[in-house]
N, C-alpha and C positions, 0 to 999 in steps of 0.2 A: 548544627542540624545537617545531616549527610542530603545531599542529592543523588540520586539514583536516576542516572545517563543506562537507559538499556542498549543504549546503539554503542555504550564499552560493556557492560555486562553480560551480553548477550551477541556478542562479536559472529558468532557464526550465522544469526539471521542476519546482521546488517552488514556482513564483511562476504566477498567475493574474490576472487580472485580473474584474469585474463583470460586463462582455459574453461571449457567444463569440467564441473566436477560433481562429484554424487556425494549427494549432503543428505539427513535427515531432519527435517524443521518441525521441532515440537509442536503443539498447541498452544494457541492461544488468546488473551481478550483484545475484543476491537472496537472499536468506533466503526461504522460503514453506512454505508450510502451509495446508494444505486441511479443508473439512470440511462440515458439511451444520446447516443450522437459524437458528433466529433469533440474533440476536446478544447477545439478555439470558440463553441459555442456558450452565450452564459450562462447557462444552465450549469453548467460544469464548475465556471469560477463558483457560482453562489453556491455551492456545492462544499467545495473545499473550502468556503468563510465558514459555512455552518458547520462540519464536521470540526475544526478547530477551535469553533468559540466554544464547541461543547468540552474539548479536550484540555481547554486550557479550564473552565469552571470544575474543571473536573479537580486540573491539578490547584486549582484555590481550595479548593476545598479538602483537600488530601492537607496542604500547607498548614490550614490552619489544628489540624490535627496532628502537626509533628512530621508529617510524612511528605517531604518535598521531591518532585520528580519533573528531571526535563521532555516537554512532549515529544514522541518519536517522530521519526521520519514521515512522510506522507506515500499511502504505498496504492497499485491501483491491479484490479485484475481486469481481462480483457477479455471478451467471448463474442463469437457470432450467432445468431439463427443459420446460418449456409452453412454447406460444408465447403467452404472455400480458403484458401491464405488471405488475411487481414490485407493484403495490398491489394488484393483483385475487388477490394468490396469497399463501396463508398463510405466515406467517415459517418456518413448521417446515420448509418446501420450499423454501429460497432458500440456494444453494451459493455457500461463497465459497472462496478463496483471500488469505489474509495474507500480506504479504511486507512485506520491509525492505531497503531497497537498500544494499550494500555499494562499497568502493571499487574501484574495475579491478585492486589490487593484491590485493586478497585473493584467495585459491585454493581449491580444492575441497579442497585438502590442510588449509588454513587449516580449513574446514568442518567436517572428520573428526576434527581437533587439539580444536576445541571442545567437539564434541558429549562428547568423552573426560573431558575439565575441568568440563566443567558438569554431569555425572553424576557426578565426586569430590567435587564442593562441597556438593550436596544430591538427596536427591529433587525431580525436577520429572516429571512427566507429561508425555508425548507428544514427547520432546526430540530421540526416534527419527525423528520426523513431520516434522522439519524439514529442507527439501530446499534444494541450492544450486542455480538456477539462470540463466540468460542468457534473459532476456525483452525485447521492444522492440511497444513500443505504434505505433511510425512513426507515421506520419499521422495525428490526431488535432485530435476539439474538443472544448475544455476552456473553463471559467469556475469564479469563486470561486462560492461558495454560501455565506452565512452564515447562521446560526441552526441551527434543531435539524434532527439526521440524517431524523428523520421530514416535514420539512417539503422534503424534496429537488426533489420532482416536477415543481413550478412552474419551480425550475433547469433539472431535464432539459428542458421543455418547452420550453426558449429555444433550448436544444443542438438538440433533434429541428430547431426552425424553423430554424433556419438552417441546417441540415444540408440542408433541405427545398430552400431560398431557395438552395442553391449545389449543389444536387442530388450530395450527399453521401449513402452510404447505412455503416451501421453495420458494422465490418470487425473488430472483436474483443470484449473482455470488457469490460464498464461496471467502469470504475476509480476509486478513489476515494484521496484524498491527504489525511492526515488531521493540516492544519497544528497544528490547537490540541487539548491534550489536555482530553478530555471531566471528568478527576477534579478538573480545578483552572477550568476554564470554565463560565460560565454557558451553556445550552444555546441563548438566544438568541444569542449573542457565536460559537460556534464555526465555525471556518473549515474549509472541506474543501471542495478540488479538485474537481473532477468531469470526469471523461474519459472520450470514447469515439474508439478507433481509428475511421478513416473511411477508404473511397476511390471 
């Protein structure tokens, strides 16, 4: 029975490199989940339990139909109400969006099947919250960032210039791909994506 890993099949959404660079990122299915405040609030952990218990019934269920896949990475977009830089504006005011990319195969049917299973298995909080949809960033610039999530800005600031330098202006949600898990990483070692649609 093959496993289908899209973070190898699909290299150029999960793969970055240390520069910017101008990439175009197809469409496609998600897990997601909304919500409002800083990210050390639990709102957020219960957040990312529920978008994964749904992601993992998803992939039981894909299993028992032949079809085995590893759940992707965990990815998050970022926006304000102000028109201000994310630093100048208190955590409690910073909206995001959690999602986890699914494979072309899964269906909104598949969606509704899990959310059912994964409220049999246990209590989990907000499992209601979890929406499937069809998202596509297109046109975008993206580079790796390593170290800790708070040290981003120096990153962005590479993205903004050359964004500047090829007269690119910002065309969607500040996206974020979050290669290495924060509970087993050192905070200087962590990898994570960093993209913004452009045109």
């Amino acid at each position: 029975m093959t496993n289908l890993d899209m973070t190898k099949t699909s290299q150029r959404y999960y793969k970055a490199g240390p520069r910017p660079e101008l990439v175009t990122i197809p469409a496609g299915r998600f897990l997601t989940i909304e919500g409002k405040g800083t990210p050390e609030a639990p709102v957020f952990g219960k957040a990312i339990a529920a978008l994964f218990a749904i992601a993992y019934s998803i992939r039981a269920i894909h299993k028992q139909q032949g079809q085995v896949f590893t759940v992707p990475k965990l990815e998050g977009q970022w926006w304000l109400n102000v028109n201000k830089p994310f630093k100048d504006v208190s955590r409690d005011e910073w909206f995001w969006k959690l999602l986890v990319q699914m494979p072309a195969f899964v269906t909104a049917g598949d969606h509704r099947q899990a959310i059912a299973l994964a409220v049999q298995k246990k209590e989990i909080p907000l499992l209601a919250d979890v929406k499937f949809e069809t998202m596509e960033d297109g046109l975008s610039v993206q580079m790796l960032h390593t170290g800790p999530y708070t040290e981003e800005e120096e990153t962005l600031q590479k993205l903004r210039d050359y964004m500047e330098q090829h007269h690119l202006v910002q065309n969607g949600l500040h996206h974020e791909v979050y290669i290495s898990d924060p509970r087993r990483t050192a905070p200087e070692k962590l990898r994570t994506i960093l993209r913004l649609p452009v045109k």
